[in-house]
C-alpha positions as CSV (number, residue, x, y, z in Angstrom):
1,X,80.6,126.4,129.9
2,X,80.7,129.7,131.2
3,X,81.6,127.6,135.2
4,X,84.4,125.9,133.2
5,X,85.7,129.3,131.7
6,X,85.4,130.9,135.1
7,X,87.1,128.1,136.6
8,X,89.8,127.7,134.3
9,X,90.7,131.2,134.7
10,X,91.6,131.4,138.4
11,X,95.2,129.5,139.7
12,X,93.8,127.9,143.9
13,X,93.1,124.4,143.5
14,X,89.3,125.4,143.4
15,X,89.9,126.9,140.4
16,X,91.5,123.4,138.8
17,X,88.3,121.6,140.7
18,X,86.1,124.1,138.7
19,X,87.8,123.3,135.0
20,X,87.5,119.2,135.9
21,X,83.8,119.8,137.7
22,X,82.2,121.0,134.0
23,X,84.4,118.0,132.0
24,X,83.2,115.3,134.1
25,X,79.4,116.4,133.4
26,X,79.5,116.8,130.0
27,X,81.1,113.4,129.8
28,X,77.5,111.7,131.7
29,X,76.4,113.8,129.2
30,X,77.7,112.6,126.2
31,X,77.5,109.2,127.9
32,X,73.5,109.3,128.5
33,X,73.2,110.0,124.9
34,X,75.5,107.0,123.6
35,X,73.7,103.8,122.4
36,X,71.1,101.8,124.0
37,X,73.6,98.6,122.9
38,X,76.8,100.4,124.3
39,X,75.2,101.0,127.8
40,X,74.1,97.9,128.4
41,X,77.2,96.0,127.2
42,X,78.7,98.7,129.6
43,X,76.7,97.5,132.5
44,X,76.9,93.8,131.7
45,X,80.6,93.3,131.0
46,X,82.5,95.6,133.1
47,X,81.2,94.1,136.6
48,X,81.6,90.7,134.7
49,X,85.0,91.3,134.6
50,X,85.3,92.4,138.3
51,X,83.6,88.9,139.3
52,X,86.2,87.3,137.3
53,X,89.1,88.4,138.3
54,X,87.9,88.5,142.0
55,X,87.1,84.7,141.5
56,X,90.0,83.7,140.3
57,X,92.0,85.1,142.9
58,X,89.5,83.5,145.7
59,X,89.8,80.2,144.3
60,X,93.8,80.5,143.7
61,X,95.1,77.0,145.4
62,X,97.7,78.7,147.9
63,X,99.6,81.9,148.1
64,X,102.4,81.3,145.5
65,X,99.7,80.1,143.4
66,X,97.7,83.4,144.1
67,X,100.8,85.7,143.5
68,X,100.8,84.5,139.8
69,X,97.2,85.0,139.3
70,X,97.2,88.7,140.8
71,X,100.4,89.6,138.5
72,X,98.2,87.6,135.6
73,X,95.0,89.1,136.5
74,X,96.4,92.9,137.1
75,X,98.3,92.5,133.8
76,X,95.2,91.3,131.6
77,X,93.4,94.6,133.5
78,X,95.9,96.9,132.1
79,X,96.2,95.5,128.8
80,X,92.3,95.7,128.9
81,X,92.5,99.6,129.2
82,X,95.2,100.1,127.1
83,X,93.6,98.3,123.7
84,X,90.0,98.7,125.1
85,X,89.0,101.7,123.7
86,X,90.5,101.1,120.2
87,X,89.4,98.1,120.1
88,X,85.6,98.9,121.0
89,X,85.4,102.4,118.9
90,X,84.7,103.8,122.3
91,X,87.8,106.6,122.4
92,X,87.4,109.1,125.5
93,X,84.4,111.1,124.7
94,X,86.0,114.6,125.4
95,X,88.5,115.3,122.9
96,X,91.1,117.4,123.2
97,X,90.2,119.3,120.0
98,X,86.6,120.3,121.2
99,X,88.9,122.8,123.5
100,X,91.1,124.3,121.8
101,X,89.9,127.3,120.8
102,X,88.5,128.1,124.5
103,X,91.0,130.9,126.5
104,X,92.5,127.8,129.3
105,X,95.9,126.9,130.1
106,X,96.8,124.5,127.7
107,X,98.6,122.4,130.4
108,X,95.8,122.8,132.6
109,X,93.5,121.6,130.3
110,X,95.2,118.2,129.4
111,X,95.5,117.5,133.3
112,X,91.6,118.4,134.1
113,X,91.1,116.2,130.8
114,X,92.9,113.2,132.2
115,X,90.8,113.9,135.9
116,X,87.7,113.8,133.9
117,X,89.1,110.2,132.4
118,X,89.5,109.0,136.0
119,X,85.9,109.8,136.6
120,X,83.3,107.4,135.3
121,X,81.6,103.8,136.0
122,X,84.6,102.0,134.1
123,X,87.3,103.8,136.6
124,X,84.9,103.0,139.7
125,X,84.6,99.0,138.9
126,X,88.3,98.6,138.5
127,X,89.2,100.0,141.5
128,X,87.0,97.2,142.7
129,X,89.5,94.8,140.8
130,X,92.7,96.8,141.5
131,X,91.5,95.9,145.5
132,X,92.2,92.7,144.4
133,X,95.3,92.3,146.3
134,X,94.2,93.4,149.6
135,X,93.0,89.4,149.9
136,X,96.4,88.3,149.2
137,X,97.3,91.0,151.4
138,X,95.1,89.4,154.5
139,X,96.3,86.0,153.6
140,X,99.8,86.8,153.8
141,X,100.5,89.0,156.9
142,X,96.6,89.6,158.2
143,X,95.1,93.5,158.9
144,X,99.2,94.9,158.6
145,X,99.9,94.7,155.2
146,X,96.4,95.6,154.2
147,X,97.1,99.4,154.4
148,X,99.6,98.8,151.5
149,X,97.1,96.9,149.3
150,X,94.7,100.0,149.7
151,X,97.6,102.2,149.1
152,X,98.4,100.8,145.7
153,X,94.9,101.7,144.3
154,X,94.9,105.2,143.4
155,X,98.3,105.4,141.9
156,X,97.4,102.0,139.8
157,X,94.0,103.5,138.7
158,X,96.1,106.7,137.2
159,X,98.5,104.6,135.6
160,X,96.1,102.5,133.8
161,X,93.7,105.3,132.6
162,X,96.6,107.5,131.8
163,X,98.2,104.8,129.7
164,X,94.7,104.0,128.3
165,X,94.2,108.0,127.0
166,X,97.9,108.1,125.7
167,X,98.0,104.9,123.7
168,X,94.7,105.9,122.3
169,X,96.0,109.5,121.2
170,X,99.7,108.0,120.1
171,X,97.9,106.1,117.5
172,X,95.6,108.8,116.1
173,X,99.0,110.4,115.7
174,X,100.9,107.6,113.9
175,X,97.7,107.8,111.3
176,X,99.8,110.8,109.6
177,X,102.5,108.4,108.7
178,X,102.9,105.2,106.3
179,X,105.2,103.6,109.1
180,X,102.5,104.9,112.3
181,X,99.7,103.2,109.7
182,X,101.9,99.9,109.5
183,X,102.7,99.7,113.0
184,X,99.5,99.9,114.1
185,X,97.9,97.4,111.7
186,X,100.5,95.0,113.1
187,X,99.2,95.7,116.2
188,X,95.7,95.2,115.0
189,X,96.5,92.3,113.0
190,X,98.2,90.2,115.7
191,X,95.1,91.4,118.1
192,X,92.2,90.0,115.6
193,X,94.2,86.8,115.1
194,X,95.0,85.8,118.5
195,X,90.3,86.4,118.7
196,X,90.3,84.3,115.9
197,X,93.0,81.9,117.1
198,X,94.1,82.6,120.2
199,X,93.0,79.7,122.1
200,X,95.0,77.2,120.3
201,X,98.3,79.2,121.7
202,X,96.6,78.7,125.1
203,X,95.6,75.2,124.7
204,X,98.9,74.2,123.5
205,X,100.4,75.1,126.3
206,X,97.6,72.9,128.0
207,X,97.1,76.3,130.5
208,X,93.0,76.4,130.8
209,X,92.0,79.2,133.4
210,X,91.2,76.4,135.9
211,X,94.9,75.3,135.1
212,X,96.2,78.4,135.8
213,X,94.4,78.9,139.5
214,X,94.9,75.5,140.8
215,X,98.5,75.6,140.2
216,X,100.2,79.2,138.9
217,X,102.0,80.1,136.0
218,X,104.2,77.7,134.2
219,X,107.6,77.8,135.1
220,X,109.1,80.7,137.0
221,X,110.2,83.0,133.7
222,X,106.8,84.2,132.9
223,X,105.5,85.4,136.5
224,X,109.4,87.3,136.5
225,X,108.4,88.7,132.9
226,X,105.1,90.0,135.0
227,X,106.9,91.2,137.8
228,X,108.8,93.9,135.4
229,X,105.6,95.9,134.6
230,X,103.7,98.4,137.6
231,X,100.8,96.2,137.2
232,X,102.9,93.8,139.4
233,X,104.1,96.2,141.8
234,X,101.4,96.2,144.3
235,X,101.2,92.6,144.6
236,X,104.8,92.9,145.0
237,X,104.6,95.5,148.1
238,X,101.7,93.6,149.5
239,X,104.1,90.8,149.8
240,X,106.8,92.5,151.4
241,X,105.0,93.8,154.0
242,X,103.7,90.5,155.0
243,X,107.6,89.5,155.4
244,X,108.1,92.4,157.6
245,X,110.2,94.5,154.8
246,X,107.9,97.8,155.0
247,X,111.0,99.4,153.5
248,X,110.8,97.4,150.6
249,X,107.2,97.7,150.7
250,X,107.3,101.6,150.4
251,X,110.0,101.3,148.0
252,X,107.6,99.5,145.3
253,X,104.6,101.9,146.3
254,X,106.8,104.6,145.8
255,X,108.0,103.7,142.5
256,X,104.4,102.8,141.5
257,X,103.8,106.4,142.2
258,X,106.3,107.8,140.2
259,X,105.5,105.2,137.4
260,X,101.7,106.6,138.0
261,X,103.0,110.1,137.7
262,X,105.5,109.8,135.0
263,X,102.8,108.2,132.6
264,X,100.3,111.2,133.9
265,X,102.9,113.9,132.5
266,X,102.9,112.2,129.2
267,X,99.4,111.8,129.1
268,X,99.1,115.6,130.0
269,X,101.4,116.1,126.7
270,X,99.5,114.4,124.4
271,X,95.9,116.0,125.5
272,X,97.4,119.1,125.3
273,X,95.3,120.2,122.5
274,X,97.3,121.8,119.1
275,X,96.8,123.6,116.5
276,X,97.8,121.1,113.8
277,X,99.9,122.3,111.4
278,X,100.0,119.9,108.0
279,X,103.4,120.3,106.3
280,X,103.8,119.7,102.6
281,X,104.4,116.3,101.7
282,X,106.1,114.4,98.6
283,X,102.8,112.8,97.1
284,X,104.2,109.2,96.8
285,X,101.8,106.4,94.0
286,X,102.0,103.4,94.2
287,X,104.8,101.5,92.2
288,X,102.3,100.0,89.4
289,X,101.5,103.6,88.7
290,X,105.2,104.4,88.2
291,X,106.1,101.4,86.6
292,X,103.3,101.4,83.7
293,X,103.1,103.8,81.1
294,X,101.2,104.2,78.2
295,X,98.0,103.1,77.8
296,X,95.9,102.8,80.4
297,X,95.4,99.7,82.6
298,X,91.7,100.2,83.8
299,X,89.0,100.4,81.4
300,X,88.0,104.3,80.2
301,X,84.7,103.8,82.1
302,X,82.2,105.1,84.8
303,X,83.5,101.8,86.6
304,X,86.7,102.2,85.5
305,X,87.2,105.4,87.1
306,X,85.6,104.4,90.3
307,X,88.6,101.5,90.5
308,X,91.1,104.0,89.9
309,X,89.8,106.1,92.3
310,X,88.9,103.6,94.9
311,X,92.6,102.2,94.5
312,X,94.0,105.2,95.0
313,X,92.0,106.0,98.3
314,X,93.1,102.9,99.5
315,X,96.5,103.5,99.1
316,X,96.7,107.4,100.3
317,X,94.2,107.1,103.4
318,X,95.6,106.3,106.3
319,X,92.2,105.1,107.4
320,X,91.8,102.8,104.6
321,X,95.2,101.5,104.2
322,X,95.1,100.5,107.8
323,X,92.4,98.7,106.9
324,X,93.4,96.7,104.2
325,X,97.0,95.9,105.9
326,X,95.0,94.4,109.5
327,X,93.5,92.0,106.7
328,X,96.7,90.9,105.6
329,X,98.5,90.6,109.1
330,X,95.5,89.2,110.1
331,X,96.2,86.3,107.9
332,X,99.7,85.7,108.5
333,X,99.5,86.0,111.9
334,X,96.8,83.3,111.8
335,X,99.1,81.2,110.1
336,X,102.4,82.0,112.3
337,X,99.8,80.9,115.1
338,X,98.7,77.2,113.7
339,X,102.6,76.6,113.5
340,X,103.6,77.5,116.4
341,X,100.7,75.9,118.1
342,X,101.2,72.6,116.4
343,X,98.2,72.8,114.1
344,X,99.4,72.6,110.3
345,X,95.8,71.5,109.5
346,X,94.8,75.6,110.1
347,X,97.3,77.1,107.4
348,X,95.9,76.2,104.2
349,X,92.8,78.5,105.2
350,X,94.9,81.6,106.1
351,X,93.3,82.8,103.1
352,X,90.0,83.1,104.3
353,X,90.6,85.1,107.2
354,X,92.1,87.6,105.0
355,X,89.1,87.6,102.0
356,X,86.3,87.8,105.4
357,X,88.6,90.7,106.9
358,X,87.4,92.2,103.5
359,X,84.3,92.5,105.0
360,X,85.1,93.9,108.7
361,X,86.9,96.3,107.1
362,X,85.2,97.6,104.1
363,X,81.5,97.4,105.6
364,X,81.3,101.6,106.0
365,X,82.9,102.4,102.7
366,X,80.6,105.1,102.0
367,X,81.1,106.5,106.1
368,X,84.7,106.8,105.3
369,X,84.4,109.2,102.0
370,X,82.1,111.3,104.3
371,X,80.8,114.5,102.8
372,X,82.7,113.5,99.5
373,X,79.0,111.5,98.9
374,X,77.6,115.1,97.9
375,X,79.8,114.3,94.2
376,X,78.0,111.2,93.9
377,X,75.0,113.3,94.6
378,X,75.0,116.3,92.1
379,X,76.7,114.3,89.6
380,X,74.0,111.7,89.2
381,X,73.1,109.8,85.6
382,X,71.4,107.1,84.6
383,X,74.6,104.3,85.9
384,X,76.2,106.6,88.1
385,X,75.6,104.1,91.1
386,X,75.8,101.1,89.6
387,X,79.2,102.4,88.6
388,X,80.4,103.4,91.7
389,X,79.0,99.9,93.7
390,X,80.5,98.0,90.9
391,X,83.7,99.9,90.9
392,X,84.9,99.5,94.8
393,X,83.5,95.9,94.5
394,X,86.3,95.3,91.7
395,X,88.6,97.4,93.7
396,X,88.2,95.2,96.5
397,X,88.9,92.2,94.9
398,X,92.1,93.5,93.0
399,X,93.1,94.8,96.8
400,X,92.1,91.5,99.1
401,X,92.3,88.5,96.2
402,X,95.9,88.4,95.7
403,X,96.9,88.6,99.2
404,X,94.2,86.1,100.4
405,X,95.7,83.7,97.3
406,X,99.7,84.1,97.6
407,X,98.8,83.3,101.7
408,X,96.6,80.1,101.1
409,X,99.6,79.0,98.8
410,X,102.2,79.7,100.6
411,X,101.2,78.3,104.3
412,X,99.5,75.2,102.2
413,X,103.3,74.6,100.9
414,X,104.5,75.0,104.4
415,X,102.1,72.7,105.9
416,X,102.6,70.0,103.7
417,X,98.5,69.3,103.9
418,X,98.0,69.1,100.4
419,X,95.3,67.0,101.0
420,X,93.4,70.7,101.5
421,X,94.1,72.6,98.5
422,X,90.8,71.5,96.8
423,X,88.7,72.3,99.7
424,X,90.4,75.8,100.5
425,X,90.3,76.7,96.3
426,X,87.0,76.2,96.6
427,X,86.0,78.2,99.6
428,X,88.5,81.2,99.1
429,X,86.1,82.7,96.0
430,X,83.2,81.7,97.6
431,X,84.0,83.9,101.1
432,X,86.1,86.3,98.6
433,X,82.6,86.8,96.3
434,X,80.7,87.0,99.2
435,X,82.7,89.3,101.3
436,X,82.7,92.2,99.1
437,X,79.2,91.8,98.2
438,X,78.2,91.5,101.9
439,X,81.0,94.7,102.1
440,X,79.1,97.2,99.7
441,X,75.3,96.1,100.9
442,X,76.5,96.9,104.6
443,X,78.3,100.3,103.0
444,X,74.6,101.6,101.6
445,X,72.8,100.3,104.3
446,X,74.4,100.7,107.0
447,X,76.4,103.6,106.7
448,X,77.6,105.4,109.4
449,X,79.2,108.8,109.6
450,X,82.6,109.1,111.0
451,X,84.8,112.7,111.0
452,X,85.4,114.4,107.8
453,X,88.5,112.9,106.2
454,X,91.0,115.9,106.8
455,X,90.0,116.7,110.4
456,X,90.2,112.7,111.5
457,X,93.0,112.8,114.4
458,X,92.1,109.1,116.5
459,X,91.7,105.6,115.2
460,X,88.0,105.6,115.2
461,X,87.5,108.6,113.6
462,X,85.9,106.7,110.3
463,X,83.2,106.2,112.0
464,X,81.4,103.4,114.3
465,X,80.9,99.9,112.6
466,X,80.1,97.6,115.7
467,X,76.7,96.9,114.6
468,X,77.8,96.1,110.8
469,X,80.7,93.9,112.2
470,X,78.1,90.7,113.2
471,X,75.9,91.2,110.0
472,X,79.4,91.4,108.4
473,X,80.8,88.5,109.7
474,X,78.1,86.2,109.4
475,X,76.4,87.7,106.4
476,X,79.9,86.7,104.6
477,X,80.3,83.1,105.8
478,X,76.3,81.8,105.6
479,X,76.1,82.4,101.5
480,X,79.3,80.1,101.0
481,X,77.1,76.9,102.3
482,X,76.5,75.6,98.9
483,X,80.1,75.0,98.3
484,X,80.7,73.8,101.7
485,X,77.9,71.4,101.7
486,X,79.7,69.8,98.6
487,X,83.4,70.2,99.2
488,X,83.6,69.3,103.2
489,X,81.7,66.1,102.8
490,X,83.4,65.2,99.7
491,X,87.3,65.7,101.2
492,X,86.1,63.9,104.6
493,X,84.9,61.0,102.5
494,X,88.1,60.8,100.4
495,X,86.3,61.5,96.7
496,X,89.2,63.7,95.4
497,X,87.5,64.2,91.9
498,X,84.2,65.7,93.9
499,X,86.4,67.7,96.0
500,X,88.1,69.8,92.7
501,X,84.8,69.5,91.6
502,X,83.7,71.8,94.0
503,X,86.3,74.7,92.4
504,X,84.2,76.1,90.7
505,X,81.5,76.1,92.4
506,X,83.2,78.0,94.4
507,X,83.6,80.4,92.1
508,X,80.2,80.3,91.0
509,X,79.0,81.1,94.4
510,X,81.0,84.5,95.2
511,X,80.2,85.5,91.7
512,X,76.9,84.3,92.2
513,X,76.7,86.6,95.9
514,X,78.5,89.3,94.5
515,X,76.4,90.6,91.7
516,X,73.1,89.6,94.0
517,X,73.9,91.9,96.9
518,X,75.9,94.1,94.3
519,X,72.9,94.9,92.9
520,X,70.6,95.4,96.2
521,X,73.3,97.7,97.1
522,X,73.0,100.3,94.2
523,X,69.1,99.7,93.8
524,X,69.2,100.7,97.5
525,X,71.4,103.7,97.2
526,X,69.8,105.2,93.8
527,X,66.6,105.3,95.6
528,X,68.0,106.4,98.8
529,X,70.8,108.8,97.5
530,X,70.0,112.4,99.2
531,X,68.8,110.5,102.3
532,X,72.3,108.7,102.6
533,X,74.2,112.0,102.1
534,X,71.8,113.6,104.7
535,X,72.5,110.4,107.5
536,X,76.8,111.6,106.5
537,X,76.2,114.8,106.8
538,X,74.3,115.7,109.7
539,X,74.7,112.1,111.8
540,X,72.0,110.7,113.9
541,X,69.6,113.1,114.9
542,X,68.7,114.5,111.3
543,X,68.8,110.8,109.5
544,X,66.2,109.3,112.3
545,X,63.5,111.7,111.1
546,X,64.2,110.3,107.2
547,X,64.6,106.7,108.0
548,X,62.3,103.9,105.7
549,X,58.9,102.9,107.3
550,X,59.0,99.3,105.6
551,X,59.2,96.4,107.2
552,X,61.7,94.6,105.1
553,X,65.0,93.4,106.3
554,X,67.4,96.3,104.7
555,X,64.9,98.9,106.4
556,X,65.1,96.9,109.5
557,X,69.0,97.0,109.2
558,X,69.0,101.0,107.7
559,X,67.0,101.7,111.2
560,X,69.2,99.5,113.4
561,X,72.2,101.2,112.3
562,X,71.1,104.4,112.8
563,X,70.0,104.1,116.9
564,X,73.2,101.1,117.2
565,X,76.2,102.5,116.0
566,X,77.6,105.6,118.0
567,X,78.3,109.4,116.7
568,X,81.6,110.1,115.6
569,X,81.2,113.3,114.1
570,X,79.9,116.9,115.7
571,X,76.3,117.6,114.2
572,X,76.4,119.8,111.0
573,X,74.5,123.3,110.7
């Protein structure tokens, strides 16, 4: 640190190679230490990628056939860096923040932080994809036009990396705002549905990968779409050179550069580190809380309060409320995807999307309150726990049942499949049960500690929950198999009267799940309290010295947790 102050001070370019040289080793740093699971899905899917993409353009069937899978290929790439690291809780690992208080040029900072972003294994394998066009390059005008090909890498690697860090840091700043928090759950929404469904958009369309490389794009408008973004460009210039139009050619390189540049100065902006400075704000509650008056509408309990409060946290953190709106576009955009694809069958299960998005998104509930644990900690008595596992398992279901229910109704009216409304009333408890008992088990268990509520500034800032997503997802879906084994047999074989009769044992079932791992949860976390605030508190390196020496499946999972999932909050003292 003292190179990097000494460094920062001085104004010759050796003096900006000084600030960036101490950056790009702590990030190896901080990388070394990440996950045993990150690196190696690090190592495994990043040259993956590069053999794709170089693959597909080697077996393109002719050059106009190859220009559409370079503008396809190069697009997918930058799309890939700009919802990457959201999407894999794996935000740059040098945050602006960690550097603000250090006497550096603010300016200067943000543009050493961005070098430091360019410096990495993920930045080296893309250039090897981003060379991609130097083989349409050879194909199309031979060793000429190569140069250009070459040319195009640096400014395309700083425009993807830069777009990556700003797109990152623009939604850590729409979290201080109900229409930022909307906006981005669209986003998130319409990004877990098209995993979910995605492929019946593609299939639809009857465009398969091999479609796509033995003969282009369909039609002409979507390879001019492609053409518009900078992605495009260097395939583009490539091109023109081949033809003999080096002016043309230089033209697009020199716009890609300014592109590169212009999306550099912005991403200087925004890693500009701040001093935030929270306004006062009009506390807004939720309409039901305006609209009824009198006596009160939850029970004067332990668990009563524990509702109230959960369903006010729900509504006020951006975090959380994020959360809960992803499940719901999640739903409907699974449903706007089966009609458009031609698959009314899908839409009367909408509904279960959104009740197993309970799961994904409330499997760290206890990560998310952070440091607020130490309440639950002093202010211990006999039901305490129980009360608060209870409590934000009936929250739950007051937050994620109605939506999952209007949505199953309304797409199974639009479908016109009436034929599935006994099937999907049967299953929608059962996943809805299941989910937030699966939800509050993975909570205890699994938690993870994320930044402290009021210092969170990027959308992974709750903490790291790739290892309870799997347990999550199938955790939810195995329990329902009792009411599947009766209600999918019964509707293929036409009995109608053992379909409905398979309602409620539905509702049996997630009753049946819920109290089970409802209860494991708060029998785990009464005997594990001060060890649970301890993992929140101090992170990874404290709670691996306190973890459970049994060899049963929770400790198995407690353990797992602790070495899989990555730190997302500076070490307490």
């Amino acid at each position: 640190m003292a190179g990097f102050l000494t460094g920062a001070r001085e104004s010759t370019p050796t003096g900006f190679r000084s600030t960036v040289e101490p950056l790009v080793r702590l990030k190896f740093t901080i990388l070394r230490h990440s996950s045993s699971g990150v690196r190696l899905s690090r190592v495994l899917f990043w040259p993956a990628a590069v053999v794709a993409t170089w693959g597909a353009v080697l077996l393109a069937d002719g050059a106009d056939v190859r220009h559409d899978v370079l503008l396809l290929v190069l697009a997918i790439w930058g799309v890939g860096w700009m919802l990457g690291p959201v999407l894999a809780s794996g935000a740059g690992v040098l945050r602006p923040a960690f550097f603000s208080l250090l006497p550096v040029g603010r300016r200067r900072l943000g543009l050493a932080l961005l070098a430091a972003a360019c410096v990495g294994y993920g930045p080296a394998v893309t250039v090897l994809s981003l060379a991609a066009p130097a083989v349409h390059a050879v194909d199309l005008g031979g060793v000429a036009a190569l140069p250009v090909a070459l040319l195009a890498v640096p400014p395309l690697l700083v425009f993807v990396v830069a777009l990556s860090r700003t797109v990152y840091a623009l939604m850590g700043s729409a979290m201080g705002s109900r229409l930022g928090v909307t906006m981005s759950a669209v986003q998130y929404g319409l990004l877990i549905a098209g995993l979910f469904t995605g492929w019946l958009a593609i299939s639809s369309t009857q465009q398969g990968v091999a479609a796509v490389v033995r003969e282009g794009l369909p039609g002409e408008r979507a390879a001019r779409v492609l053409e518009v973004f900078p992605t495009s460009w260097p395939v583009l210039a490539v091109e023109a050179a081949a033809d003999g139009r080096w002016a043309v050619a230089f033209g697009w390189l020199l716009g890609l550069a300014v592109a590169a540049a212009a999306m550099a100065g912005v991403c200087t902006l925004v890693l500009t580190p701040r001093t935030p400075v929270r306004a006062p704000r009009r506390r807004f509650r939720p309409l039901g809380s305006r609209v009824l008056t009198g006596r009160p509408v939850l029970p004067t309990t332990p668990t009563g309060a524990v509702v109230g409060k959960e369903l006010r946290q729900w509504w006020r953190d951006p975090w959380r409320s994020l959360e809960l709106q992803c499940g719901a576009w999640t739903g409907l955009f699974i449903g706007v995807i089966g009609l458009i694809s031609g698959v009314p069958q899908l839409l009367p299960f909408v509904g279960l999307a959104v009740a197993l998005m309970a799961a994904l998104t409330a499997c760290n509930l206890l990560g998310q309150d952070g440091t607020a644990v130490w309440l639950t900690v002093v202010g211990a008595d006999r039901g305490t726990v129980r009360a608060d596992i209870r409590g934000r398992q009936a929250a739950l279901l007051l937050l994620f049942g109605p939506v999952s229910f209007v949505l199953t109704a309304a797409f199974t009216l639009i479908s016109g499949q009436h034929q599935f409304w006994a099937l999907a009333l049967a299953l929608l408890p059962a996943v809805l049960g299941s989910a937030v008992g699966v939800a509050v088990l993975l909570s205890v268990v699994a938690a993870t500690p994320g930044v402290d509520p009021k210092y969170r500034v990027g959308p992974n800032d709750a903490g790291d929950v790739s290892y309870q997503i799997w347990f999550g997802l199938y955790g939810t879906l195995l329990p329902v198999l009792p009411t599947a084994a009766l209600a999918v047999p019964a509707l293929v074989g036409g009995q109608t009267v053992l379909a409905w009769a398979a309602v409620p044992l539905g509702l049996l079932n997630g009753a049946a799940v819920a109290w089970l791992l409802g209860r494991l949860a708060y029998r785990r976390l009464d005997a594990r309290l001060p060890e649970t605030f301890v993992r929140l508190r101090y992170g990874r390196s404290i709670a691996s010295q306190q973890q459970p020496a049994g060899n049963g499946l929770l400790d198995r999972m407690e353990r797992g947790a602790v070495k899989g999932n990555q730190e997302r909050k500076p070490v307490g003292t």
